[in-house]
N, C-alpha and C positions, 0 to 999 in steps of 0.2 A: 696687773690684771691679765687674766690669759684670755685668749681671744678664737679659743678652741671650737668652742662650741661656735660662734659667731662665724669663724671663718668656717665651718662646714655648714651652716647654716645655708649663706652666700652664696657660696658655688654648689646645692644643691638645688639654689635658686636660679642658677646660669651665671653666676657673674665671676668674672676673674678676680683674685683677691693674691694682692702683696702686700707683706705684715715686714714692719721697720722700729729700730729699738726708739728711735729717734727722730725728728723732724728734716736735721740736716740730711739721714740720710736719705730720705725719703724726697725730699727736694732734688736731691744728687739723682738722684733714681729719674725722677720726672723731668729733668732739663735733659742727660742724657737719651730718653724715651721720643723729645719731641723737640724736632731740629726743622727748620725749613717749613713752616704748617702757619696755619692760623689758627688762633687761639683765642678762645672766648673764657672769661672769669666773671662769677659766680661773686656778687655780695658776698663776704667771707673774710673774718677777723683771723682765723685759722691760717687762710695764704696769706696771710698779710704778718700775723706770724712767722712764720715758714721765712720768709721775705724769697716768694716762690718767684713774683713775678719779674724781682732782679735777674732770677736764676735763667728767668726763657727768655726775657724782652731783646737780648743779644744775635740769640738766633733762631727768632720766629717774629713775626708779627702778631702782638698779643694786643685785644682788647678788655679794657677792666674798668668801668667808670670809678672805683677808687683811685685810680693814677692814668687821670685826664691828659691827653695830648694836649699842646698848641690849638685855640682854638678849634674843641671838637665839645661838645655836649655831653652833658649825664645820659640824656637820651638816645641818641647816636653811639655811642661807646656799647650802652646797650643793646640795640639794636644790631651793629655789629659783629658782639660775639655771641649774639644769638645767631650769627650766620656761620659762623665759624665753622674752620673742619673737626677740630677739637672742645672741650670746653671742660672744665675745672670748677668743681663744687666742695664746699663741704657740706653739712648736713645739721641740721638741729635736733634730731635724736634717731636713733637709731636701735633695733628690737633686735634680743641673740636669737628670736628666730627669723633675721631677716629684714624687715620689713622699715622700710625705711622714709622717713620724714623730712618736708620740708614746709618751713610757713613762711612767705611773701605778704611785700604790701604791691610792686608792680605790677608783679608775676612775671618779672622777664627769667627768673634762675628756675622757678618751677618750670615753664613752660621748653627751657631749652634743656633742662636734665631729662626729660622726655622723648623729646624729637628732632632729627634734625642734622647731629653732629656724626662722623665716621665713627667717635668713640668719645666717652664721657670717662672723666675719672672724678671720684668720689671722696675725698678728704677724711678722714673720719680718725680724732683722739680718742684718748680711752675714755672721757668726762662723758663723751656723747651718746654712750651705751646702757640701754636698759636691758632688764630680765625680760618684758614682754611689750607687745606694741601698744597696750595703755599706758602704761609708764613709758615708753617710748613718746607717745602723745604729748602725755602729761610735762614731760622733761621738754619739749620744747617749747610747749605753750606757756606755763610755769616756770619754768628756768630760760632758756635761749629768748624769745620773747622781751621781756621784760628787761632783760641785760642788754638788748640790741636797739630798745626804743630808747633808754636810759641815755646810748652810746650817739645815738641821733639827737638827739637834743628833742625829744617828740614833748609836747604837753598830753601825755596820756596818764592815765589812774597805776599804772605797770610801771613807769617810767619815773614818778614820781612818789609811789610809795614802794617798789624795788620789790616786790614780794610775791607778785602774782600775776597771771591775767583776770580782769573783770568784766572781760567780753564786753568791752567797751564802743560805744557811739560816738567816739572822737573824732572830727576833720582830719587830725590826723594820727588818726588808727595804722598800723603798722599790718597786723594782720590779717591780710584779707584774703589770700591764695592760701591753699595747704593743695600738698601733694605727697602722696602715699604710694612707693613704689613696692607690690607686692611682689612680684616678681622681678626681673630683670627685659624690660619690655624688650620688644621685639625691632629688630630695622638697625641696631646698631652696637658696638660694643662697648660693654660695662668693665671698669676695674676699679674697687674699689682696694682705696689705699690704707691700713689699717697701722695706725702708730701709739708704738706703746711711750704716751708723753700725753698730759692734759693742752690741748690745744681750743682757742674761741671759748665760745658759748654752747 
């Protein structure tokens, strides 16, 4: 996939954008990049992929409620790297003109790709990529969605018939934050990392 369009998309939008053939290298890119900081991580099957957070845990202080300290909380882990100087997302779809997607059940990754961090970076395979931000929409709710309640063990209609969202009333529903970055907000900096490799959901 070329990622032409997409990347001039991005940085027409403000945001700094690094394109990588591959996952390793792009991991290589980001342990190099961030030494000595603190680090907050983003729900995200993609780092975990990556096995990103082996790559920084050496030297930085990384928090990720996927990979719990000794006695610390989902919550607290949470909490954490939402305070973070840094912080590390992927993304549930993403539009080649830009505009970018996330859906939550906490709302701790929406709320901290927002605000808050010296600099965000942004994960993003080539899978996660639409022609436009309905389909951009579409691909997270319908695709990313359903594969991520599936991967939680949720009793939801998504999770157990694999095929869709049904804008479901479930206790426990998975999505219930969305966040739509039209531009590159303001207060902080953006790079998104762009990797030609299908990575998550």
């Amino acid at each position: 996939m070329e990622f032409t369009k997409l990347k001039n998309s991005l940085e027409c939008l403000g945001y700094t954008v690094s394109e990588f053939n591959n996952a390793g290298d792009a991991t290589m890119y980001l342990a190099n990049q961030l030494r000595d900081s603190t680090i907050g991580i983003g729900g995200s099957v993609t780092v975990e992929e990556m096995k990103l957070y082996d790559a920084l845990v050496s030297q930085n202080e990384v928090y990720w409620h996927m990979r719990l300290p000794e006695n610390m909380s989902v919550m607290e882990a949470r909490k954490r790297a939402n305070r973070s100087d840094f912080y590390i997302s992927s993304v549930n779809g993403i539009a080649e003109t830009g505009e970018i997607i996330n859906i939550d059940n906490t709302g701790n990754r929406v709320s901290a790709i927002s605000f808050g961090h010296d600099k965000v970076y942004l994960i993003i395979g080539e899978n996660k990529i639409a022609p436009s931000y309905e389909e951009a929409l579409d691909r997270a709710r319908n695709i990313a969605a359903p594969l991520n309640a599936k991967r939680l063990g949720v009793k939801t209609p998504c999770a157990i018939k694999g095929d869709k969202c049904y804008d479901c009333k479930s206790p426990q529903r998975i999505c219930r934050n969305i966040s739509v970055l039209w531009e590159k907000p303001t207060g902080s900096e953006y790079e998104v990392i762009l990797i030609h490799e299908k990575l998550g959901y």
